[in-house]
BAKE-50071 format. One record per residue: residue in one letter; residue number from 1; x, y, z negated of N, C-alpha, C in turn. Coordinates in Angstrom, 3 decimals, padded with zeros to 6 digits. Example, Ala and Ser with C-alpha at 12.3 -4.5 7.8 and 13.67 -1.06 7.14 Angstrom:
<recs>
REC   residuo   num        n_u        n_v        n_w       ca_u       ca_v       ca_w        c_u        c_v        c_w
REC         a     1    013.190   -005.690   -007.800    012.300   -004.500   -007.800    013.200   -003.300   -007.800
REC         s     2    012.850   -002.250   -007.080    013.670   -001.060   -007.140    012.900    000.030   -007.870
</recs>
This chain:
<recs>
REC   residuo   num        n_u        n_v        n_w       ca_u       ca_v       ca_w        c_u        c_v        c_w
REC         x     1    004.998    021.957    018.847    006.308    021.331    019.037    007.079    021.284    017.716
REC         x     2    007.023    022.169    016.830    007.931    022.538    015.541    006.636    021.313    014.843
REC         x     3    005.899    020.795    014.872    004.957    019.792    013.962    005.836    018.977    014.117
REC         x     4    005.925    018.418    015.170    006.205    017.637    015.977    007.289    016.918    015.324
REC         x     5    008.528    017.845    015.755    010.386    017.542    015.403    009.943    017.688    013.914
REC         x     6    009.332    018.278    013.206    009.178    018.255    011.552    008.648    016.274    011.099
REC         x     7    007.660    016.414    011.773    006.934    014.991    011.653    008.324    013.638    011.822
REC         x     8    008.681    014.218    012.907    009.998    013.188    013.325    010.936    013.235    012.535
REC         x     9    011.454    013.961    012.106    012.312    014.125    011.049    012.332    013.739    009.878
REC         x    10    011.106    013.881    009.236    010.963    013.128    008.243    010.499    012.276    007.996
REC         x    11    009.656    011.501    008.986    009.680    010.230    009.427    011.040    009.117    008.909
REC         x    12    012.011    009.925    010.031    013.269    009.250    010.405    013.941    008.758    009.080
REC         x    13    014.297    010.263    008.150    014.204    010.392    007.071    014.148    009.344    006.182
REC         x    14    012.480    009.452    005.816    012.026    008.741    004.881    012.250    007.192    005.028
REC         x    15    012.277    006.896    006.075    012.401    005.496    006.531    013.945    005.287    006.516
REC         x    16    015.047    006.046    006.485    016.094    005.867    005.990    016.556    005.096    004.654
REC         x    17    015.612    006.355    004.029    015.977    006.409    002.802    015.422    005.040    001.878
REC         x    18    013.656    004.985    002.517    013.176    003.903    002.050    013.888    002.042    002.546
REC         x    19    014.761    001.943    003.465    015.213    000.637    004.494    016.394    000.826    003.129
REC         x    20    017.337    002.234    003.206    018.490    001.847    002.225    018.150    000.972    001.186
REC         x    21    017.201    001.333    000.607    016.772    000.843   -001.276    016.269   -000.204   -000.767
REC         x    22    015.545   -000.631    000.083    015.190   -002.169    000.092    016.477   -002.781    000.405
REC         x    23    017.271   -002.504    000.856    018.589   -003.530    001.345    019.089   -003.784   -000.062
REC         x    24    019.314   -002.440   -001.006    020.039   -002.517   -002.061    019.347   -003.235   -003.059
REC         x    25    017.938   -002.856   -003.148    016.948   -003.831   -004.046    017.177   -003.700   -005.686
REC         x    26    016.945   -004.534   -006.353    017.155   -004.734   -008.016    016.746   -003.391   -008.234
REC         x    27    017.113   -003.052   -008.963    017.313   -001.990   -010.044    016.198   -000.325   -009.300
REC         x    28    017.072    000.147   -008.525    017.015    001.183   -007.655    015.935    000.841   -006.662
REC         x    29    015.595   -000.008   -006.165    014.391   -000.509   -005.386    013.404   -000.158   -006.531
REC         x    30    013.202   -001.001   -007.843    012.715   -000.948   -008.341    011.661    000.649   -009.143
REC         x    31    012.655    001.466   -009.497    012.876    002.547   -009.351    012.143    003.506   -008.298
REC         x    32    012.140    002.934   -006.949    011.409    003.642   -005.919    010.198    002.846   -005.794
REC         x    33    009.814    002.326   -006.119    008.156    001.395   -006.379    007.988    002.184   -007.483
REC         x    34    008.339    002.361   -008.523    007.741    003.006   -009.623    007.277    004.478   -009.459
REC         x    35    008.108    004.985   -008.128    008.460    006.859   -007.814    006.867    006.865   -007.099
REC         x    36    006.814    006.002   -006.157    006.013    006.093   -005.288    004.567    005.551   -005.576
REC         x    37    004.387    004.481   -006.432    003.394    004.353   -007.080    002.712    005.342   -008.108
REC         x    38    003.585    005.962   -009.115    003.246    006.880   -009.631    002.572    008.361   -008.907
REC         x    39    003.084    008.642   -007.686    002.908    009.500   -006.756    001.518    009.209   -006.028
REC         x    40    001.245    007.830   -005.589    000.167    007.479   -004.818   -001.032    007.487   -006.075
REC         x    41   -001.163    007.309   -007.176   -001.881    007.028   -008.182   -002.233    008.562   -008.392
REC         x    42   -001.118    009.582   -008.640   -001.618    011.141   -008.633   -002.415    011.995   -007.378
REC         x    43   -002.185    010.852   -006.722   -002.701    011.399   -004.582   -004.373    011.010   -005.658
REC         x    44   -004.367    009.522   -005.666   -005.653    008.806   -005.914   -006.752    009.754   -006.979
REC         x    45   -006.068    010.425   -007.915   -006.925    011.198   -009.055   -007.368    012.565   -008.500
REC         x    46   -006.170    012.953   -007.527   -006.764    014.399   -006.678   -007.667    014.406   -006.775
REC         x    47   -007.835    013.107   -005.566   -009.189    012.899   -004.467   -010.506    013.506   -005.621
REC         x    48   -010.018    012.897   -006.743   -011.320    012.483   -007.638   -011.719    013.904   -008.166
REC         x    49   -010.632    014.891   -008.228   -010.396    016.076   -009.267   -010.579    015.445   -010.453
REC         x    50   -009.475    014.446   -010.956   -008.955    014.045   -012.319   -007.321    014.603   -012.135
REC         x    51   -006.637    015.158   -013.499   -005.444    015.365   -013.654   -004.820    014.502   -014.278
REC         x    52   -003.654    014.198   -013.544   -003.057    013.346   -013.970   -002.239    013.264   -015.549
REC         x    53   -002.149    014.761   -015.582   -001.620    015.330   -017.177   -002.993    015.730   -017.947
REC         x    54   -003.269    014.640   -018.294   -004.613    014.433   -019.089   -004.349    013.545   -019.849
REC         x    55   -005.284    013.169   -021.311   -005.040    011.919   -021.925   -005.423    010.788   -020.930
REC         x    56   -006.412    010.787   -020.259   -007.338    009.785   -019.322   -005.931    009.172   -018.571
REC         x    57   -005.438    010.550   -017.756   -004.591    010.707   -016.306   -003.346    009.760   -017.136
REC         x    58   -002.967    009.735   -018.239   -001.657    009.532   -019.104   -001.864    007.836   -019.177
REC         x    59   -003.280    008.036   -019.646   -003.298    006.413   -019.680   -003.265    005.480   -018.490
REC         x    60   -004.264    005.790   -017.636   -003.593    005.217   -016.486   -002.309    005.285   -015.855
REC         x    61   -001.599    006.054   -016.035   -000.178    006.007   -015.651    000.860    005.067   -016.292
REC         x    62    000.217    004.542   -017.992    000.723    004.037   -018.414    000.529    002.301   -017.902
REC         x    63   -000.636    002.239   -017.622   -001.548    001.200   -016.961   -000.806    000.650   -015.394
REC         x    64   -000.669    001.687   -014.799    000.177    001.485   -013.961    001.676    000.991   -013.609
REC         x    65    002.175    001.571   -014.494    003.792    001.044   -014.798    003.512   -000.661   -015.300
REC         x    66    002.498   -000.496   -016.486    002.441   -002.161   -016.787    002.108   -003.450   -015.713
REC         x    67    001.195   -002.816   -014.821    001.019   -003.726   -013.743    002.019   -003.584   -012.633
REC         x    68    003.144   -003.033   -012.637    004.247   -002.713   -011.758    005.074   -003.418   -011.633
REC         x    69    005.204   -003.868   -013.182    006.258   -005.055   -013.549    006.763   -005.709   -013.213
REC         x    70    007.750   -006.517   -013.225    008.244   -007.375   -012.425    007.614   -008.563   -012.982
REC         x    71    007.663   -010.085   -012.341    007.116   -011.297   -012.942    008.147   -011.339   -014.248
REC         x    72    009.008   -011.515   -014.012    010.073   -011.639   -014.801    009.885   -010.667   -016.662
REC         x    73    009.039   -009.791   -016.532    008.650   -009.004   -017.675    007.353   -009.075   -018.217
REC         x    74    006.769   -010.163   -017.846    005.506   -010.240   -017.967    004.999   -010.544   -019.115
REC         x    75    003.951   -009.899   -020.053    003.363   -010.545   -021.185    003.073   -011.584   -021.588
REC         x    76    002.757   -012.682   -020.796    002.254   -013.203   -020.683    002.608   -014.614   -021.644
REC         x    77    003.992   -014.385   -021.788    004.545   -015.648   -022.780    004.182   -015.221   -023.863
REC         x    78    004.303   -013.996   -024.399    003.737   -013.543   -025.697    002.243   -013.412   -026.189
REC         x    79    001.486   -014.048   -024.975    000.000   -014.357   -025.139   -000.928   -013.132   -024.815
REC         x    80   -000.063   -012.137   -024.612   -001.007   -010.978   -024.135   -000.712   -011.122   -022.279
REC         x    81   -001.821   -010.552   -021.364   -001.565   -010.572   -020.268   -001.952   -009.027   -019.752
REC         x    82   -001.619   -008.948   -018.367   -001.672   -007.816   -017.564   -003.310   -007.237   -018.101
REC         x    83   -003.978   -008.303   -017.493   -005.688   -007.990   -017.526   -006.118   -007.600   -018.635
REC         x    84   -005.436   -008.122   -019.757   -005.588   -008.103   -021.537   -005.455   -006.817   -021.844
REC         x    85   -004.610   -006.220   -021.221   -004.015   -004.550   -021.405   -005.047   -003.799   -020.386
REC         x    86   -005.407   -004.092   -019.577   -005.877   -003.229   -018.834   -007.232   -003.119   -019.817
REC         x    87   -008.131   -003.984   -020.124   -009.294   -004.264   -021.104   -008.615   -003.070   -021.974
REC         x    88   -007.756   -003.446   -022.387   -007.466   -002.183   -023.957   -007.660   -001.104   -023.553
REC         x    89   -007.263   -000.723   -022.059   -006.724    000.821   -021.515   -008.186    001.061   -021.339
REC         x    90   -009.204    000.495   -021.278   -010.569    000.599   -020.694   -011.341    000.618   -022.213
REC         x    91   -010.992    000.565   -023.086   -011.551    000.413   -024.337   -011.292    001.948   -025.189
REC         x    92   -010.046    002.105   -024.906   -009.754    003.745   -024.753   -010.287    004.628   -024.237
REC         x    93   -010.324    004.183   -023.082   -010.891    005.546   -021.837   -012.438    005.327   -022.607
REC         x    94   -013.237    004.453   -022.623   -014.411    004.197   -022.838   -014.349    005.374   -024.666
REC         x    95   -013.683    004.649   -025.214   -013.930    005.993   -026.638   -013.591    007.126   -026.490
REC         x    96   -012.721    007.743   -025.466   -012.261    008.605   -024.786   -013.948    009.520   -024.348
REC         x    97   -014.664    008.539   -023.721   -016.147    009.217   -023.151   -016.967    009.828   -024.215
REC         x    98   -016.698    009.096   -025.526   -017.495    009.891   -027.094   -016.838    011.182   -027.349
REC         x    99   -015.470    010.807   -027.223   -015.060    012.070   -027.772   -014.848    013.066   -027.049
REC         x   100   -015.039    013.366   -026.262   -015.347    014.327   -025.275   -017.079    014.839   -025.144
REC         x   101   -017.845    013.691   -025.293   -019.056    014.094   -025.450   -019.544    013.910   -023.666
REC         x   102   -018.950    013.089   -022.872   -019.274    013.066   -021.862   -018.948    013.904   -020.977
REC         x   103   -017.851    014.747   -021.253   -017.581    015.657   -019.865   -016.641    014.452   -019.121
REC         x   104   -016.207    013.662   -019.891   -015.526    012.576   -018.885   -016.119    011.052   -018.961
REC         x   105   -016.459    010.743   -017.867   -017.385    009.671   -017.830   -017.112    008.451   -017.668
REC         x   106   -017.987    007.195   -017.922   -018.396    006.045   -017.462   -017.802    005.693   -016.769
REC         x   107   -018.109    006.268   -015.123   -017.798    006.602   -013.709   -016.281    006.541   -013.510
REC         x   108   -015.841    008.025   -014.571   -014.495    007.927   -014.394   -013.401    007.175   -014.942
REC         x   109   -014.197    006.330   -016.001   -013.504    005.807   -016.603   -013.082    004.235   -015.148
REC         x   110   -014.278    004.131   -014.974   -014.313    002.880   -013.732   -012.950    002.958   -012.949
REC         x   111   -013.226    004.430   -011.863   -012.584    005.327   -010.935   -011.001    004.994   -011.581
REC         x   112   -010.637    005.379   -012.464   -009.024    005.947   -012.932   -008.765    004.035   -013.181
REC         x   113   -009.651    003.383   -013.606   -009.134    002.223   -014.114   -008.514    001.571   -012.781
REC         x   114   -009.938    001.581   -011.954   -009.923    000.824   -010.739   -008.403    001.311   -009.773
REC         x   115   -007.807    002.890   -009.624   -007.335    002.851   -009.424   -005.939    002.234   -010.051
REC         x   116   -005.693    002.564   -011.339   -004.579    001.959   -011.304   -003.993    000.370   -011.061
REC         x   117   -005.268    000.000   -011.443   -005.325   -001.627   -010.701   -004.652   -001.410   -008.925
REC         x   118   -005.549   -001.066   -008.550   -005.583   -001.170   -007.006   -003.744   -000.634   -006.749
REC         x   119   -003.255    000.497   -007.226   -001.994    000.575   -006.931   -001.313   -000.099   -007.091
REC         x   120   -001.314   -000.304   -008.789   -000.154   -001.423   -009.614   -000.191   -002.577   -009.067
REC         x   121   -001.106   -003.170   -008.638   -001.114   -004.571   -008.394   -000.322   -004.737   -006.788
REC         x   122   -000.523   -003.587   -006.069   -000.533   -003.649   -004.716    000.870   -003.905   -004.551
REC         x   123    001.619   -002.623   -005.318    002.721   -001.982   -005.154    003.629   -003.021   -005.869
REC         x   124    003.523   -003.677   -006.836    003.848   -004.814   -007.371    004.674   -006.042   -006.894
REC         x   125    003.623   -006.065   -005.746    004.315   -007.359   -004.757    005.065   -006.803   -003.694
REC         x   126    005.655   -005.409   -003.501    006.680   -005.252   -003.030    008.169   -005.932   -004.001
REC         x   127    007.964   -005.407   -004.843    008.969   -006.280   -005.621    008.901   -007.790   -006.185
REC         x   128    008.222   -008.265   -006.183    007.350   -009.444   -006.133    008.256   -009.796   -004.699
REC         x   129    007.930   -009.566   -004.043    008.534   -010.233   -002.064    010.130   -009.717   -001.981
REC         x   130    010.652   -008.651   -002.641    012.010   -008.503   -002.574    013.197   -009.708   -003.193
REC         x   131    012.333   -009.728   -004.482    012.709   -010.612   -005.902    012.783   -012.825   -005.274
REC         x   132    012.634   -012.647   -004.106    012.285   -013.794   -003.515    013.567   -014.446   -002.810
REC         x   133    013.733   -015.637   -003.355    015.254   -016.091   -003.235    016.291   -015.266   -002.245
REC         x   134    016.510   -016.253   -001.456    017.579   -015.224   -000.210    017.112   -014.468    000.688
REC         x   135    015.576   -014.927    000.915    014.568   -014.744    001.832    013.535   -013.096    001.709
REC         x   136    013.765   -012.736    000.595    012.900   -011.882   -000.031    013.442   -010.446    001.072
REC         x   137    014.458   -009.842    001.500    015.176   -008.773    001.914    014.368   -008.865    003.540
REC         x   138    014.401   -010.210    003.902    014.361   -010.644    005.192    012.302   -010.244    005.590
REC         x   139    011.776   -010.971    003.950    010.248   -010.614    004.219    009.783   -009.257    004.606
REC         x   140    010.854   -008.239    003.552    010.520   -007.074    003.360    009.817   -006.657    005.124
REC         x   141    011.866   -006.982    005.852    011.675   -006.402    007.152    010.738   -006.782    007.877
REC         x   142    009.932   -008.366    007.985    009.186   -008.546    008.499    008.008   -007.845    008.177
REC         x   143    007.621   -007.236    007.402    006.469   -006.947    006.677    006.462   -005.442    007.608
REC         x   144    007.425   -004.696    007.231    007.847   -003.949    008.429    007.149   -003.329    009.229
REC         x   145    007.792   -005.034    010.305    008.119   -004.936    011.708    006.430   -005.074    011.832
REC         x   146    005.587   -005.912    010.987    004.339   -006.216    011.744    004.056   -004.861    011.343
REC         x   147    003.570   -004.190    010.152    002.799   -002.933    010.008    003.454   -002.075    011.060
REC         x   148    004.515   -001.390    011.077    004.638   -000.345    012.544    004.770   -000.759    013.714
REC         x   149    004.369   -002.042    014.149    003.864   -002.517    015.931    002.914   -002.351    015.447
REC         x   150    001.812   -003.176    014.797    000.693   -002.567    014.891    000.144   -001.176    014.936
REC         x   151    001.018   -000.011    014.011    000.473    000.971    014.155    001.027    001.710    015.381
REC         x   152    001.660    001.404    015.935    002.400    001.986    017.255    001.175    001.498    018.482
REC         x   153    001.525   -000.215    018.488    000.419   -000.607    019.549   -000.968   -000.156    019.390
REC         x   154   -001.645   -000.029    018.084   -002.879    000.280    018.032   -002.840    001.618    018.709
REC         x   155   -001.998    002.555    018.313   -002.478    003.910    018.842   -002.336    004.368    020.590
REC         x   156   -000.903    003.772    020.441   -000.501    003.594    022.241   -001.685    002.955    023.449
REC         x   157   -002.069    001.745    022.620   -003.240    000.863    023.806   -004.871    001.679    023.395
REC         x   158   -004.687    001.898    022.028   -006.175    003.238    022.014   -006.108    004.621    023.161
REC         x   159   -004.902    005.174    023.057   -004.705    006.093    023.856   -004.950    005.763    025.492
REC         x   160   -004.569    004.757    025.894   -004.147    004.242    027.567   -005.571    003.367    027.556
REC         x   161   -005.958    002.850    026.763   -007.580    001.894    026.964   -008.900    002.057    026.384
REC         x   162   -008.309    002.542    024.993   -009.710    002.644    023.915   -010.718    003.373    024.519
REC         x   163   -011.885    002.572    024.617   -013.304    003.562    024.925   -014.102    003.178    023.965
REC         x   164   -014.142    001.423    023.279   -015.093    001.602    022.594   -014.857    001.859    020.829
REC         x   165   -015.573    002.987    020.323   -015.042    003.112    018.899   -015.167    001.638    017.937
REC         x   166   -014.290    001.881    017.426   -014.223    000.565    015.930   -014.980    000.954    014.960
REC         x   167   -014.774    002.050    014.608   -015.830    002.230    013.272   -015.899    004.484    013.296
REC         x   168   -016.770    004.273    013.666   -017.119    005.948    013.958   -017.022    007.035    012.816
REC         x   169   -018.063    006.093    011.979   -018.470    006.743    010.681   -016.609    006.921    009.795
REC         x   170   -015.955    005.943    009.600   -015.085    005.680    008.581   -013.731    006.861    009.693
REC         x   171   -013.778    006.257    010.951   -012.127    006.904    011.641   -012.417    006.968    013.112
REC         x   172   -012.915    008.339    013.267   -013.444    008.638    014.876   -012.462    008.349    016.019
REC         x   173   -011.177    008.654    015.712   -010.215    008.000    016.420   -009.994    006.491    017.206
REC         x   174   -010.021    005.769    016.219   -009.927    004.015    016.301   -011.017    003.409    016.997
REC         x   175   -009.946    002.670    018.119   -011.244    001.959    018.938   -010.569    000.376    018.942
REC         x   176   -011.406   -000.333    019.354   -012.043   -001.747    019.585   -010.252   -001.905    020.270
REC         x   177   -010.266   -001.689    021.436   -009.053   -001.996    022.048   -007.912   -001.510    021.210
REC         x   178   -008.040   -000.630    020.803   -006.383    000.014    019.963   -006.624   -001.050    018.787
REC         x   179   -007.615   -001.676    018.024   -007.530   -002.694    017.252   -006.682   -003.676    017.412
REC         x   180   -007.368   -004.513    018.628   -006.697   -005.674    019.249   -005.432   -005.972    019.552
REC         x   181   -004.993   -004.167    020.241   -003.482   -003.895    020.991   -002.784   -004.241    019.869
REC         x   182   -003.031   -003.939    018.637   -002.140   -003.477    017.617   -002.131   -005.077    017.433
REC         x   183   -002.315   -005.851    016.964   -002.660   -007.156    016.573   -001.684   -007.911    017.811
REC         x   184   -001.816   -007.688    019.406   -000.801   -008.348    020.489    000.653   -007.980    020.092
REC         x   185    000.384   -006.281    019.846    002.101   -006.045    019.622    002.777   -006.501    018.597
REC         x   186    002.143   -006.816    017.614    002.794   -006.787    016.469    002.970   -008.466    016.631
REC         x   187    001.992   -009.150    017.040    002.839   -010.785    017.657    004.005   -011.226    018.207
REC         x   188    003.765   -010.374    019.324    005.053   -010.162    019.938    006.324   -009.913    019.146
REC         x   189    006.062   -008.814    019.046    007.355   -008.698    017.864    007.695   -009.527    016.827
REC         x   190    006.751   -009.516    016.232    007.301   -011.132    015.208    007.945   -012.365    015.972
REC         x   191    007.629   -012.721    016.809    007.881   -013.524    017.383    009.710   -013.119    017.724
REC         x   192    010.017   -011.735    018.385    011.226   -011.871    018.880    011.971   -011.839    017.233
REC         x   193    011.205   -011.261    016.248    011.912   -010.639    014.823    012.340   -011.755    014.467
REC         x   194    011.435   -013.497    014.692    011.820   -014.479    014.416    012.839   -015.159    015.193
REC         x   195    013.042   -014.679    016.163    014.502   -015.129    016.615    015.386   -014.903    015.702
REC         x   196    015.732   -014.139    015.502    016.784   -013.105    015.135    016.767   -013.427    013.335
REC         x   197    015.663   -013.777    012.626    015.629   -013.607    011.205    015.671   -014.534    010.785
REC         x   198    015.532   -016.037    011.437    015.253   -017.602    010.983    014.431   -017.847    010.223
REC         x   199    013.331   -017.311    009.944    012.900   -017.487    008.832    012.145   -018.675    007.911
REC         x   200    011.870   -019.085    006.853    012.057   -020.594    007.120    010.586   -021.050    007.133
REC         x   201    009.496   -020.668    007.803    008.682   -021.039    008.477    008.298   -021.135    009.763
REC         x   202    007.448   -022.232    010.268    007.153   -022.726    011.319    006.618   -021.868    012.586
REC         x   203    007.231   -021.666    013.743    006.169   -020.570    014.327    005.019   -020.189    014.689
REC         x   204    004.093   -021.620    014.462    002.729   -021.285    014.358    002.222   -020.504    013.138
REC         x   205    002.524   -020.935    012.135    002.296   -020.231    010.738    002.794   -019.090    010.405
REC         x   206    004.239   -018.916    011.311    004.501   -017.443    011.213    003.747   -016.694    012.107
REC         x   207    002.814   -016.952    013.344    001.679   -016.252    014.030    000.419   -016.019    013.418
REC         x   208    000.561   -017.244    012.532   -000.940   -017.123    012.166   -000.891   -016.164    010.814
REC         x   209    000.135   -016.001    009.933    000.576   -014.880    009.022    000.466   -013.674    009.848
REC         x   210    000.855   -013.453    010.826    001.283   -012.318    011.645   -000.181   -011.450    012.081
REC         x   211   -001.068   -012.166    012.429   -002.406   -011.928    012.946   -003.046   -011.611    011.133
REC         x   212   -003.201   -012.248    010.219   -003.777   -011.888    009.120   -003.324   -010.367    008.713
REC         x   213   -001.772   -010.304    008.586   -001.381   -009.290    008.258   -002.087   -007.993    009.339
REC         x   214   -001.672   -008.584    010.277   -002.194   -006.971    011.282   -003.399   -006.790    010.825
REC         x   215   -004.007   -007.786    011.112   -005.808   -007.221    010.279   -005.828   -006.689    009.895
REC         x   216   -005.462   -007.288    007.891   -005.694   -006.492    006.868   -004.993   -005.184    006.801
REC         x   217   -003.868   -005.051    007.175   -003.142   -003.797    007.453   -003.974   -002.611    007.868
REC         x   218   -004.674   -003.496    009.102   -005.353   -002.194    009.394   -006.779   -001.637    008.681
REC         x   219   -007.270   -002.851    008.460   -008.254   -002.823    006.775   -008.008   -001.783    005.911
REC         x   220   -006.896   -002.155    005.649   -005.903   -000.647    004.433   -005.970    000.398    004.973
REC         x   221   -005.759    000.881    006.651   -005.802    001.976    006.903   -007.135    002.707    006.688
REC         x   222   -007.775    001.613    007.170   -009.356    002.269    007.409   -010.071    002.478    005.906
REC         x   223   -009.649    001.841    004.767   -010.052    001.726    003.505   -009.820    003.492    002.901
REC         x   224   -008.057    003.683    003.618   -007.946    004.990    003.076   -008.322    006.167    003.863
REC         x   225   -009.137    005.732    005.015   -009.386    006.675    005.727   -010.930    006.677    005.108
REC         x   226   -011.530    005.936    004.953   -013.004    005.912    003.871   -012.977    007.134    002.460
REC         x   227   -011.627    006.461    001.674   -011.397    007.709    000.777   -011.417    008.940    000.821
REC         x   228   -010.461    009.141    001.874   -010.490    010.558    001.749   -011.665    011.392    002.676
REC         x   229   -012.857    010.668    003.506   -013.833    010.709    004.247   -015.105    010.847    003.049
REC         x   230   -015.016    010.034    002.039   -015.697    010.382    000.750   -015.518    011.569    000.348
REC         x   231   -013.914    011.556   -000.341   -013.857    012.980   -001.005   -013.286    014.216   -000.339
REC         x   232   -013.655    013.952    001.404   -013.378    015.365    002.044   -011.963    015.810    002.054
REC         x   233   -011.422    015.209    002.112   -009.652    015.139    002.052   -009.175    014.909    003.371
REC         x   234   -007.682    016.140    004.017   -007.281    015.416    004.968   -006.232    014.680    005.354
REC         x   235   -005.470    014.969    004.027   -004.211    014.179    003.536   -004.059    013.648    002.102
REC         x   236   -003.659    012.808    001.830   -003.929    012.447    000.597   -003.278    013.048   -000.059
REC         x   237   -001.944    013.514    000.180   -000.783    014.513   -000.461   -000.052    015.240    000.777
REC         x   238    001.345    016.192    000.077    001.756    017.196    001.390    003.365    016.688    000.949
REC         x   239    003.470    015.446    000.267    004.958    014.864   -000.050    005.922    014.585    001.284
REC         x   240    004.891    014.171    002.434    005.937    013.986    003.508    005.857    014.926    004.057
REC         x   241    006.128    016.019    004.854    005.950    016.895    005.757    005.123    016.625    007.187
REC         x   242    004.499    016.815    007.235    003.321    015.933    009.142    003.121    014.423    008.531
REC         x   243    003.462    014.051    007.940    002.961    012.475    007.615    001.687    012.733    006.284
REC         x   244    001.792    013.390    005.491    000.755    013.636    004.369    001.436    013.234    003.052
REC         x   245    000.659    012.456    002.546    001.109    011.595    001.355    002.024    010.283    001.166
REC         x   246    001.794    009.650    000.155    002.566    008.132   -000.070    001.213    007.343    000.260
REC         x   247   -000.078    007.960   -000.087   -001.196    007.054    000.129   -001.421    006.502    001.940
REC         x   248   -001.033    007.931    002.706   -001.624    008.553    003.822   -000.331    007.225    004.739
REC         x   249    000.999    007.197    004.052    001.773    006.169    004.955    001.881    004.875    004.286
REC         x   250    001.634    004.741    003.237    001.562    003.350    002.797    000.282    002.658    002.518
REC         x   251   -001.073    003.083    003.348   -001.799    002.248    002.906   -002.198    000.914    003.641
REC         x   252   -001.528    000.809    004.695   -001.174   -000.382    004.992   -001.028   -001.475    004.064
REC         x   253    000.219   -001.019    003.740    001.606   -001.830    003.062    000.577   -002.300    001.479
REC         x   254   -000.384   -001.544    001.003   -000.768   -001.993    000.050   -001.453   -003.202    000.186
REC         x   255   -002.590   -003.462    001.230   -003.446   -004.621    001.788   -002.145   -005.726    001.953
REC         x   256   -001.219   -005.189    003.003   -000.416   -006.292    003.647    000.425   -007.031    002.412
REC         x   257    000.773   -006.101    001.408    002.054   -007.131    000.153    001.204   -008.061   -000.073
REC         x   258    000.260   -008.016   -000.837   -000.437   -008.876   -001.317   -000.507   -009.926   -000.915
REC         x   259   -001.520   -010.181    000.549   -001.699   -010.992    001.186   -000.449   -011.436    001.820
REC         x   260    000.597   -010.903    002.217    002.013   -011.500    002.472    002.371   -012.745    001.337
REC         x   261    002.339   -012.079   -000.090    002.885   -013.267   -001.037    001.805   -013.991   -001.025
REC         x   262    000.989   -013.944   -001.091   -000.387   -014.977   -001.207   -000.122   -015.937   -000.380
REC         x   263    000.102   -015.708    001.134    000.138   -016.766    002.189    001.229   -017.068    002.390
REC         x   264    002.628   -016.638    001.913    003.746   -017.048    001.943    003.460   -018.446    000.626
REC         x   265    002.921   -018.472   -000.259    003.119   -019.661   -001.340    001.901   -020.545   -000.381
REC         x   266    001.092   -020.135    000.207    000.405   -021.074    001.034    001.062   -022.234    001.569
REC         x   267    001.647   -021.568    002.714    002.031   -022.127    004.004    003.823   -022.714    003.488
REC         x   268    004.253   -022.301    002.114    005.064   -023.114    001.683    005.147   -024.217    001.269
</recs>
């Protein structure tokens, strides 16, 4: 019971705190993409037993902030680009492997790169979708509303229906039906969210966004439930109290930004 009201609490909490800064956005939004990326990127090196206060751990962190960026700061007029830097940071780590003599590897050089890609880029298009004319505040919430129906319906209609598993090996929990559920509820809800939000797409296209997102969303979950199923982990971090990490509640949200701005310039 004390898990429980702890879990809820900071739940409540965090989702406070995180809804404030998206309303407020610019600056201070910004700020909490950088807190939390940096945080999920130190979850990511655990896993690996890499330290983040390392030259390796330093560079990717630095790697990270650069792909964090806003569009608006981008190299790219000055002829250098995101990818251009990341090559350098990999050209480092790679001479990094001589001078060490191989206690740090190839492998890890891949590992630390790949992650900071995979964060920076992810975490990116949260501000990327905020930064979005009048509309950007409004995506956030939708983005939201689909990731927690889905994760509500998935678990609720797994609990009351699921018999057949989804994927055994990756998340013994997750079944076939709690898949699907999650994918109805989170329609639904978009659907009433679009009453209420106007948003300035069509409502077929806002269903058919709605269904991609739940997918991949849940893609993300199962991606980070693979991770830490690799490296024997049962939380990615102990930052939230009963929730785990930043990895453990946002890995949704990493699959879903992306593909949110992607199919938002689509269907525009």
């Amino acid at each position: 019971m004390v898990d429980m009201k702890q879990r809820i609490l900071t739940g409540v909490l965090a989702a406070i705190v995180f809804l404030f800064l998206v309303i407020v956005g610019k600056l201070p939004f910004t700020i909490l993409i950088y807190a939390m990326g940096s945080v999920a990127l130190f979850e990511l090196l655990r896993m690996k037993k890499l330290k983040l206060v390392s030259l390796p751990g330093l560079i990717s962190l630095l790697l990270l902030w650069m792909f964090l960026l806003p569009s608006q700061y981008s190299f790219v007029a000055n002829g250098i680009s995101k990818m251009e830097i990341a090559l350098f940071a990999v050209l480092l780590l790679l001479t990094y492997t001589v001078l060490v003599k191989n206690t740090f590897t190839f492998d890890e050089v891949g590992f630390i790169t790949l992650a900071a890609i995979y964060i920076g880029m992810c975490f990116h298009y949260f501000i990327e979708i905020r930064n979005l004319d009048q509309y950007g505040l409004t995506y956030i919430f939708y983005a939201c509303v689909v990731i927690w129906s889905t994760d509500s319906g998935a678990y609720f209609v797994g609990k009351a229906l699921g018999k057949r598993k989804l994927w055994p090996e990756i998340s013994p929990n997750k079944t076939v039906e709690g898949f699907a559920g999650g994918i109805v509820i989170a329609l639904v809800l978009a659907t009433i969210f679009q009453l209420f939000a106007h948003l300035p797409i069509p409502y077929i296209y806002l269903l058919l966004i709605t269904l991609f997102l739940s997918v991949f969303g849940q893609l993300g979950d199962l991606v980070e439930s693979a991770l830490k199923r690799h490296y024997d982990v049962k939380d990615s971090g102990k930052i939230l109290p009963g929730h785990g990490g930043i990895l453990d509640r946002f890995d949704s949200f990493l699959f879903v930004m992306p593909f949110l701005y992607f199919l938002l310039a689509l269907f525009s």
